[in-house]
N, C-alpha and C positions, 0 to 999 in steps of 0.2 A: 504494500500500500504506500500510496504517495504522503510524503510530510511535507507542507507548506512552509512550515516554519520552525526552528531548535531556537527557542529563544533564553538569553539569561540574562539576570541581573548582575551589575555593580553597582558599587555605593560611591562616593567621593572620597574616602581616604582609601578605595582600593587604586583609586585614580591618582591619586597624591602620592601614596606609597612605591607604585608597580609603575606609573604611566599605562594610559591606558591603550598603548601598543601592545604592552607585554600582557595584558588580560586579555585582550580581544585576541591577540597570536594562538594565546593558549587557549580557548577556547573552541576558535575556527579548527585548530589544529587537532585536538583530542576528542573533541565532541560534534560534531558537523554544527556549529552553531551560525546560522544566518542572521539572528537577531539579536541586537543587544539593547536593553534600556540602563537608564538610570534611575535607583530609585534615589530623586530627589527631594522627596520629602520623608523625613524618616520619623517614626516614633521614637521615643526612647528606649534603648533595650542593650542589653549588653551583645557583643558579637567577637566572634563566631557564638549565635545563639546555641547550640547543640553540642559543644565541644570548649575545653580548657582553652585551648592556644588556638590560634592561627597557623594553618599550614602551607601557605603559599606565601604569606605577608612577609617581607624580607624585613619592614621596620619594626614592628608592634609585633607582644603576642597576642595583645586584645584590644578591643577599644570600647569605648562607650559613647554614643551618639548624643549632643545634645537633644533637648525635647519639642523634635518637631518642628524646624527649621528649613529653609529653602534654600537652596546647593547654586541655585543659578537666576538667572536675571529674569523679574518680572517688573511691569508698567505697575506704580502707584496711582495713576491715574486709573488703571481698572480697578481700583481699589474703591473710588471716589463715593459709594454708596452702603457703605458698611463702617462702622467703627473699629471693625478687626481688619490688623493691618501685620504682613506678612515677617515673621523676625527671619533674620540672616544668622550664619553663623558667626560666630564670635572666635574659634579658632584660629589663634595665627595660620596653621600653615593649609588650610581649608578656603581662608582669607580670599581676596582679588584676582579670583576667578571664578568663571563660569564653566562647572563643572558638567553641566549638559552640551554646551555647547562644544566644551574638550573632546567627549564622547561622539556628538555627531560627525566630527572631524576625522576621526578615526572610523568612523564606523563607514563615512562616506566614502575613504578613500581603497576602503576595503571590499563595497559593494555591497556592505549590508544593510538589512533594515535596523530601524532606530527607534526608541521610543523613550518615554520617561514615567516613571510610576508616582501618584501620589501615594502615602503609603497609609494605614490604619488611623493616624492622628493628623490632620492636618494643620492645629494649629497647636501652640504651648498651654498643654492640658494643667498645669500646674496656675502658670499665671492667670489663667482661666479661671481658677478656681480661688483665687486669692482676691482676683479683681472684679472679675464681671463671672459670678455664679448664674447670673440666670441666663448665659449662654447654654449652659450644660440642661441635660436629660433629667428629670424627675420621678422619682418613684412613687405609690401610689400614698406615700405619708409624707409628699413635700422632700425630699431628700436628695442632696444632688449628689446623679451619677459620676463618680470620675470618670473623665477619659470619654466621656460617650456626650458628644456639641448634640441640640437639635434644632435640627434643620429647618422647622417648622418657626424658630427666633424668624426674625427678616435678614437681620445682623450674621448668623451662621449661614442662610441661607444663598446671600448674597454673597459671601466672603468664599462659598465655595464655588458658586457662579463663577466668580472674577480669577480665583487660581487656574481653576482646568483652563479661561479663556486666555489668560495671559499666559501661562506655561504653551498653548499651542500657536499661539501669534505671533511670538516671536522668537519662537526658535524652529527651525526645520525637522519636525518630530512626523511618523511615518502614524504612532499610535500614543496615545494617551491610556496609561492604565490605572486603574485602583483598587484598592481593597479598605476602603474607607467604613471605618466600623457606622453602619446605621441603626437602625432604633435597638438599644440596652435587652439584648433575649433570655433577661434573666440565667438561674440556677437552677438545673433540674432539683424538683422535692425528691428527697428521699423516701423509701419503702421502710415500711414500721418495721420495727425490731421484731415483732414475732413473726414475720413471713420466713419460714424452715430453708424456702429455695427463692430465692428472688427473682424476678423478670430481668435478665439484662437488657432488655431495649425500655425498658420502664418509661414507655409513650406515654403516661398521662403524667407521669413525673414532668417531665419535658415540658408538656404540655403546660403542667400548673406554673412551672419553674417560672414563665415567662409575665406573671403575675410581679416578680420582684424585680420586673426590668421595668421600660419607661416609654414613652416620658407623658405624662402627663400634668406639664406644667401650663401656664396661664395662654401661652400660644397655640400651643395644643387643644385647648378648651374651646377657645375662638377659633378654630379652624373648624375643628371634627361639627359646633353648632351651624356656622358658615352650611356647612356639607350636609346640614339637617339630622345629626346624631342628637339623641338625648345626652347631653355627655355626664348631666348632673345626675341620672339614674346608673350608669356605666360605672362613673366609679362608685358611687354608693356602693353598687353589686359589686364591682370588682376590690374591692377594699374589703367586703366578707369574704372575698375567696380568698386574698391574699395575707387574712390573718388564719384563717384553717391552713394554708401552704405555706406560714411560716410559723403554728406554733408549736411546735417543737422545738425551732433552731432558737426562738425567742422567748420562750415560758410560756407562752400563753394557755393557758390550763384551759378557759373556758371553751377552746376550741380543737383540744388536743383529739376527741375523740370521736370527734367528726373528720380529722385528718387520718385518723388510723382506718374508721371503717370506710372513707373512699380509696384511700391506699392500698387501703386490704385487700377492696374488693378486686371483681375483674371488669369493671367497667373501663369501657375503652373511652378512647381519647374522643374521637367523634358521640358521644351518646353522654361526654361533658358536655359538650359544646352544644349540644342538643338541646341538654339542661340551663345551659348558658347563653343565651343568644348576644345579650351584653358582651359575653368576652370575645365571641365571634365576630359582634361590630365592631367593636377595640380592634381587631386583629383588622381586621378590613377596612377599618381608617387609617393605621398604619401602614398595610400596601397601599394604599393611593394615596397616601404622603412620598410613600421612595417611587412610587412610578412616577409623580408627579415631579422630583426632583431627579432623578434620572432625564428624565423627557425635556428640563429646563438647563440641564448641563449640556446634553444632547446637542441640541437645537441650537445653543449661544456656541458650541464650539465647530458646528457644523454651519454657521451663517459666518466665520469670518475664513475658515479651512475645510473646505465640503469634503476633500480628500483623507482628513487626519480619520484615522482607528480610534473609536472610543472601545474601551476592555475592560470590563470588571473583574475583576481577582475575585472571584469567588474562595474563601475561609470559612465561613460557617458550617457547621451541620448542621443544622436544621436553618435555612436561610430565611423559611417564610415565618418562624420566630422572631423574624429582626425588621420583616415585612419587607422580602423578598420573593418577588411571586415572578420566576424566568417566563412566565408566561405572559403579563401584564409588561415587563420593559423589553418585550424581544424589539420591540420599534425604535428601540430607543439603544442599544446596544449593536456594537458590530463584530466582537467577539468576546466571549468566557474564556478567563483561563481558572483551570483545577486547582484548586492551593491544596492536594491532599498530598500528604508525606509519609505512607502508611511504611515506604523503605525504609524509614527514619529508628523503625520502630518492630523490626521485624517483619511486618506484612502478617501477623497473628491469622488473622481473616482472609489469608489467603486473596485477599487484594478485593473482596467484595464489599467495604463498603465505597472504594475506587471507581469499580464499575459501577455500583448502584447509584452516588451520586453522579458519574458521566452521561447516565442514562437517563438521569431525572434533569440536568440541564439542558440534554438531546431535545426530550418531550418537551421542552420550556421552548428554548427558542427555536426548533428545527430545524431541519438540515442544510440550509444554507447557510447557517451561519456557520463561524469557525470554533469549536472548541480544541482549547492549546489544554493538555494535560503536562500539570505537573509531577516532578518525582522528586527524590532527596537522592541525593548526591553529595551526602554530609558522611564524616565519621562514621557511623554508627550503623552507615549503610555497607552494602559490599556490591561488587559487581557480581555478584550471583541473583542476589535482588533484584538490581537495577536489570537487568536479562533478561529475568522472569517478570517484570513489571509491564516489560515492555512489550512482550508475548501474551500478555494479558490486553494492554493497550490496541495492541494489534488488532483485535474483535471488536474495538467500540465504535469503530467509525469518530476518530480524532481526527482532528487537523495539523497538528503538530504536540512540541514537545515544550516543557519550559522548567531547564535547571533549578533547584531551588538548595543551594546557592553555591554560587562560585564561590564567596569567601569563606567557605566553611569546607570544601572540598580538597580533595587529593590527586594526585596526575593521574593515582592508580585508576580511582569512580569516575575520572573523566573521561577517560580511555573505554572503560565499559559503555558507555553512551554509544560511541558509536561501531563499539563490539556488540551491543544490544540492539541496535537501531539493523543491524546485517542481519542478525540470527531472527529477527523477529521480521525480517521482510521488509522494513521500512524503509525506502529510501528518499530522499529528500528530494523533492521537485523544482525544479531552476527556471522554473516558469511563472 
């Protein structure tokens, strides 16, 4: 089968470190890689996430990314309608340059395609939360979520309007990708202590978990009534469910044993919902919140670059907890990449829940569009994995491939790429 695309990320201090000759060399070189982005906006997180040291990085053995910063040049005047305004890095040697633009240079003169990633945070989740709290996600007792903006502010709204547009206007980017945390999908509830054998797919856990995510803060309120929701009955109702799904974790005695005997029982997740019609419109005013903003990032970066890739990094497991429905933005999307890393991690499951989710984005947006599967190429993996990953791969009708990550890899896993990509039939199409 034909692959469109081997694409992988670098960061800016892989670029800083390496030059970004010697990453993109080795990558073309041991993995058939055609595409490379930048992920230019980064959360904060320590790296190599999955491993002690760095094994390719000739300076660092680790690093730590500020929180949520922009690697490269964007217009403050597309900023001009939001209060949130974008921070640069602060590191000297990260400093006075434009790190995507480094990348496209390279990537140009090599023939590949190019893109750049927003990543999970897009803005300083920290000062966020010190200065302007009611940027942030709400839980059902007022409570702000870290780390999760919503979208539904005008302020976050616009602010992420104006990044995707000014990230693709001026620079010469092929595709724009993200994996932008959207609405807070809660914590699965736990199964009572006296269940002998527990459910491991614990669906209505899942299901309730999303009870302690968000947001329903005062924006949210005026949108969902706007959109003719009761929203003052929603949460009344949903604020009884979300102290049964949280008291356990919380003391709540008066409500412990109504969490045991829905726990207990085998009532399915659909025949909640049944019972709950409240929590099913909650749910369905947060997909036509992210369809809504999908369709408004969409549309702003396809009216000044009709040609640039819009790409969602899909991450979640359950995505339409977070009010992700591939079926409501396939209009609005021009390709999915898999963030699953099951290599990472042995492939226990024999790489089904890999397929199952490739399957359920297939059904979403259909077969024209592109889905890019990911894999791990980290430590932890091996090229016996990576092989059999991709011989799995092979059956789903993918479009391509997409390392996850260079910086946390070895010559040996990169080498298996395109010792996988042979054994498995893949070869990459130059068309």
């Amino acid at each position: 089968m034909y692959m469109k695309e081997v694409a992988a990320s670098l960061y800016p201090w892989d670029l800083a470190n390496q030059t970004a000759e010697v990453c993109v060399d080795n990558l073309v070189k041991h993995s058939n890689v055609n595409s490379v982005y930048l992920v230019g906006v980064m959360h904060k997180e320590k790296r190599p996430l999955t491993s002690l040291f760095y094994t390719l990085d000739p300076v660092r053995k680790y690093y730590l990314p500020e929180n949520s910063r922009v690697y490269y040049y964007v217009d403050p005047e597309d900023f001009s309608n939001t209060k949130m305004k974008p921070d640069f890095t602060e590191r000297e040697f990260l400093k006075e340059k434009d790190w995507l633009d480094d990348l496209i240079r390279c990537a140009r003169d090599k023939g590949l395609k190019v893109g750049v990633e927003i990543s999970h945070t897009f803005y300083d989740t920290k000062k966020a939360a010190e200065n302007n709290p009611e940027l942030l996600q709400k839980d059902i007792y007022g409570k702000a979520i870290d780390k999760f903006f919503c979208s539904n502010n005008p302020d976050v709204h616009e602010y992420m309007k104006a990044l995707f547009l000014s990230s693709v206007k001026h620079h010469d980017v092929d595709f724009i990708q993200t994996c932008m945390m959207l609405f807070n999908e809660g914590k699965a509830v736990e199964q009572p202590w006296f269940l002998k054998e527990k459910d491991p797919e614990n669906r209505l856990g899942h299901l309730l978990g999303i009870l302690r995510g968000g947001c329903f803060c005062e924006h949210c309120g005026a949108k969902a009534k706007a959109m003719g929701y009761d929203w003052d009955k929603i949460k009344k109702v949903l604020k009884e469910l979300a102290d049964t799904a949280n008291s356990v974790c919380h003391g709540n005695i008066e409500h412990i044993m109504d969490n045991h005997l829905l726990l207990g029982s085998n009532l399915t997740d659909a025949g909640f919902l049944l019972e709950n019609p409240s929590l099913y419109q909650w749910m369905e005013f947060r997909m036509k919140c992210i369809t809504e903003l999908f369709a408004d990032i969409y549309q702003s970066i396809k009216a000044v670059k009709p040609g640039v890739e819009f790409r969602y990094n899909n991450y979640l497991r359950f995505p339409e907890y977070a009010g992700l429905d591939f079926k409501a933005v396939k209009d609005y999307v021009d390709s999915i990449r898999d963030s699953d890393y099951s290599e990472q991690t042995g492939a226990k499951d024999n790489f089904r829940y890999k397929q199952n989710t490739i399957l359920k984005i297939r059904r979403g947006i259909g077969c024209e569009k592109p889905i890019i599967a990911a894999f791990a190429c980290r430590p932890n993996a091996t090229p016996e994995l990576i092989k059999e990953s991709f011989k799995v791969l092979s059956t789903l009708g993918i479009d391509g491939l997409s390392l996850g990550h260079y910086d946390g890899s070895t010559i040996e896993l990169l080498d298996a790429v395109k010792d996988g990509m042979l054994q498995a039939g893949m070869e990459l199409c130059t068309k």
